[in-house]
C-alpha positions in Angstrom: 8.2 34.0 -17.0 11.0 34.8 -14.4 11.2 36.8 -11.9 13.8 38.9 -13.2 11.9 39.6 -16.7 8.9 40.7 -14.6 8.4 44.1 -13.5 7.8 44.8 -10.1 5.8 47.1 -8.7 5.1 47.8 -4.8 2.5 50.2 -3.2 2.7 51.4 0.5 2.4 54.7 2.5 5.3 53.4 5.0 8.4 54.2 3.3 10.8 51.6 5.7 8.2 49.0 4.4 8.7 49.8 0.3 12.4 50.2 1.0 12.3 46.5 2.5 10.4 44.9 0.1 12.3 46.6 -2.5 15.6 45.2 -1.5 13.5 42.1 -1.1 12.4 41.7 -4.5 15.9 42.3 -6.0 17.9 40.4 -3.5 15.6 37.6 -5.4 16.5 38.1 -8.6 14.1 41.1 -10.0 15.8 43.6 -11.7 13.0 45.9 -12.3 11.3 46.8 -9.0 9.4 50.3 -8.9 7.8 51.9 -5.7 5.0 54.4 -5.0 3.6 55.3 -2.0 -0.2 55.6 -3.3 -2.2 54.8 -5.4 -2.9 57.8 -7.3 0.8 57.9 -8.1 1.3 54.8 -9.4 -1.9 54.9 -11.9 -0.9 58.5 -13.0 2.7 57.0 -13.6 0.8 54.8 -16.3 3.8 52.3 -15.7 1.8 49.2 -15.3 2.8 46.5 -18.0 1.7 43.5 -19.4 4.3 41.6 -17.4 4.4 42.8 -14.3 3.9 41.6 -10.2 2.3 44.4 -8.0 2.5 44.3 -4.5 -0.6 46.6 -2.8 -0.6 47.4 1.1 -4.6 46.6 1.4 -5.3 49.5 3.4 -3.7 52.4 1.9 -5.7 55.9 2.0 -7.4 56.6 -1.4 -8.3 54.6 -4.0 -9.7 51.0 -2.8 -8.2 47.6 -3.8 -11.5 46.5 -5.7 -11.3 50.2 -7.9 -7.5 49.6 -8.5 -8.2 45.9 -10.0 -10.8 47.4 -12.6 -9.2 50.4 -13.2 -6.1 48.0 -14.3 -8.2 45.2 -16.0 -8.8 45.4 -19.4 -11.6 44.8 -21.0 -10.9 41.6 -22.4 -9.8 39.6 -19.5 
C-alpha cells in the first residue's frame, strides 16, 4: 500500500495545525487527505475506510482516544 492509495484522515481542534498537516500529507504524495476538527465529526462523517492513516491530536475535547479505537475496530480484528 502507498501513500497516495491511502486515505488520510487528520483530527485537531487547532485549525493552523490541520491546515499544516494537510499540506503535509499531500506535499508527500497523498492525494486523499480529509480534516475534522473533532471527533464527533469525523465518526458521524462515517468516512473511515478500510485503507486509511488517521492522524488524532491526543487531547482533543470529547471523545477519548481509547473510545475512538473501539468505536473504529471491528469485531474481527
Amino acid at each position: 500500500m502507498r501513500l497516495k492509495d491511502l486515505t488520510i484522515f487528520i483530527l485537531d481542534d487547532d485549525e493552523s495545525t490541520l491546515r499544516f498537516i494537510k499540506r503535509l500529507m499531500r506535499s508527500a504524495g497523498s492525494r486523499n487527505v480529509e480534516t475534522f476538527a473533532n471527533t464527533e465529526d469525523f465518526l458521524n462523517g462515517e468516512v473511515f475506510k478500510k485503507h486509511s492513516l488517521l492522524i488524532e491530536e491526543l487531547l482533543l475535547p470529547g471523545i477519548s482516544v481509547a473510545d475512538l479505537y473501539r468505536r473504529l475496530k471491528p469485531d474481527s480484528w
